[in-house]
Structure formats: structure tokens, C-alpha cells
N, C-alpha and C positions, 0 to 999 in steps of 0.2 A: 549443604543447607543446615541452616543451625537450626536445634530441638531446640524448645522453651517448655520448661524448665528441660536442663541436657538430662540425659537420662541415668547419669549416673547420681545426682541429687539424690534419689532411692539410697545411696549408702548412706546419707544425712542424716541418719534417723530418729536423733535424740536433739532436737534443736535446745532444750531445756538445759540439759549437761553442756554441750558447747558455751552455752551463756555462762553458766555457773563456773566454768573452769575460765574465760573469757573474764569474768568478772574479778577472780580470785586472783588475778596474772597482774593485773591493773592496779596493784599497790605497791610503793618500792619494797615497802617491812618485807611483804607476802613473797616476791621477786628474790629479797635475801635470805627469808626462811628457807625455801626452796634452794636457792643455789649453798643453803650450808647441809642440808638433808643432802643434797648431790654427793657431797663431798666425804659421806659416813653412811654403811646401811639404817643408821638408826640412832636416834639420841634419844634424851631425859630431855621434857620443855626444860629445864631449869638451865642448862647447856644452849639452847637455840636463845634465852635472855639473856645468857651471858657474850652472845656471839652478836646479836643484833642489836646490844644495846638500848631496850626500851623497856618501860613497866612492864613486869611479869601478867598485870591483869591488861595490858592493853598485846602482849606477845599474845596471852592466851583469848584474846577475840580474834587476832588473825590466822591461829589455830583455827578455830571456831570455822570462821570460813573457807578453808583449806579444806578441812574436814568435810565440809558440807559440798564445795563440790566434787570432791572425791579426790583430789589430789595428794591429800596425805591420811594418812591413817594412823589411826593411836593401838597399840597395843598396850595395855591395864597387868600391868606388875606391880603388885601393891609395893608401895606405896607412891609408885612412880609411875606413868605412861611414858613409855616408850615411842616417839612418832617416827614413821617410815614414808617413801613416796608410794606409789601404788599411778604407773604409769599406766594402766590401761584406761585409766579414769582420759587419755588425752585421743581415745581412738576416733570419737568423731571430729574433736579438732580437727587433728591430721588428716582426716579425710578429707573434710571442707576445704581447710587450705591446700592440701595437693589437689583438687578441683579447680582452685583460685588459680594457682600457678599453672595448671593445663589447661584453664581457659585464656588466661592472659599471655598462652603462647604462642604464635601466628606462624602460621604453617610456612608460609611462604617471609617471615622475617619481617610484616609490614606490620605495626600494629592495627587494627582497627577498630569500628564498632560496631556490635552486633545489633541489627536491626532485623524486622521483619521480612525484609527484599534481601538479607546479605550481607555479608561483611563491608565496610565503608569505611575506606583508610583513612585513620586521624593523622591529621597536620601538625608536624611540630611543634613543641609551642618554644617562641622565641622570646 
């Protein structure tokens, strides 16, 4: 019998971070900052504008919001900040969506849908 809500939701805890890190993932710029931070423990913004290709003031708003949901962090070396990723900022993500993917996987290989009475296998769609 299925719980509503399943009872591991309880590790969801921060729905506010999931958006904000949700939110921050949603821009291509944000997507390639990210994948060039992957690529180096750490650069100079002025290295991440030369990599992504855009106004320095419009790289440093998408800092801005990286920043704010905690996906990257700046360390302040005068005269330079330094940004890094800081992957724990993605713990409730990954919790929600490993929740997503073990609800959405059917014990028995049929998908369905969860209602009040029980599982209720969906029909393919053709």
C-alpha cells in the first residue's frame, strides 16, 4: 500500500535550496560556468569570461546567482576572488530526485499509477 506523502519526503528538508539550486541549473551561461569550475579546483571570474564568452558584468550576475544558491563559492584574494564548486549545496536535490527514481520504479516492471486503492497500471501510449 502506498504512503502519501512516502515517508522518506522527511529527508526533503529544505524545499527553498532545491529551487534555488533548480533555478541556478536552468540557464545555459550558469550550465557552462559550472561545467568549466568542473574542470579546475578553482579559477579568477576573469578566466570563467574568458571561457564562457560574455560581458564580464553580465558573467558576474550569473556568479551572483550560483553564489546565492550555494553552488559556487567565492574565495576573496585581494584583488581577485577565486570561485570554487561546493557540491554539498546539491544534497537535497539528489535526495528528491533519487526519491523520483524509486518511486517511478515498479516492483514488478509494470509502470503505474499511484492512487488511493493502489497501484493502476498505465497503458502505453501509442
Amino acid at each position: 500500500m502506498l504512503t502519501y506523502p512516502p515517508d522518506d519526503m522527511a529527508q526533503v528538508k529544505d524545499t527553498e535550496s532545491i529551487v534555488a539550486v533548480a533555478k541556478a541549473l536552468a540557464h545555459p551561461a550558469r550550465v557552462k560556468i559550472i561545467t568549466f569550475l568542473l574542470s579546475r579546483p578553482g579559477c579568477i571570474g576573469g578566466d570563467i569570461v574568458d571561457q564562457v564568452g560574455l560581458a564580464q558584468s553580465t558573467v558576474s550576475e550569473h556568479l551572483r546567482i550560483l553564489k546565492a544558491s550555494g553552488l559556487v563559492v567565492g574565495t576573496i584574494e585581494r584583488p581577485k576572488i577565486c570561485y570554487s564548486l561546493d557540491p554539498e549545496s546539491l544534497k537535497s536535490l539528489h535526495t528528491l530526485i533519487g526519491l523520483i527514481e524509486a518511486h517511478n520504479a515498479p516492483e514488478d516492471g509494470v509502470p503505474c499509477c499511484y492512487t488511493p486503492i493502489g497501484c493502476i497500471p498505465k497503458e502505453n501510449d501509442k
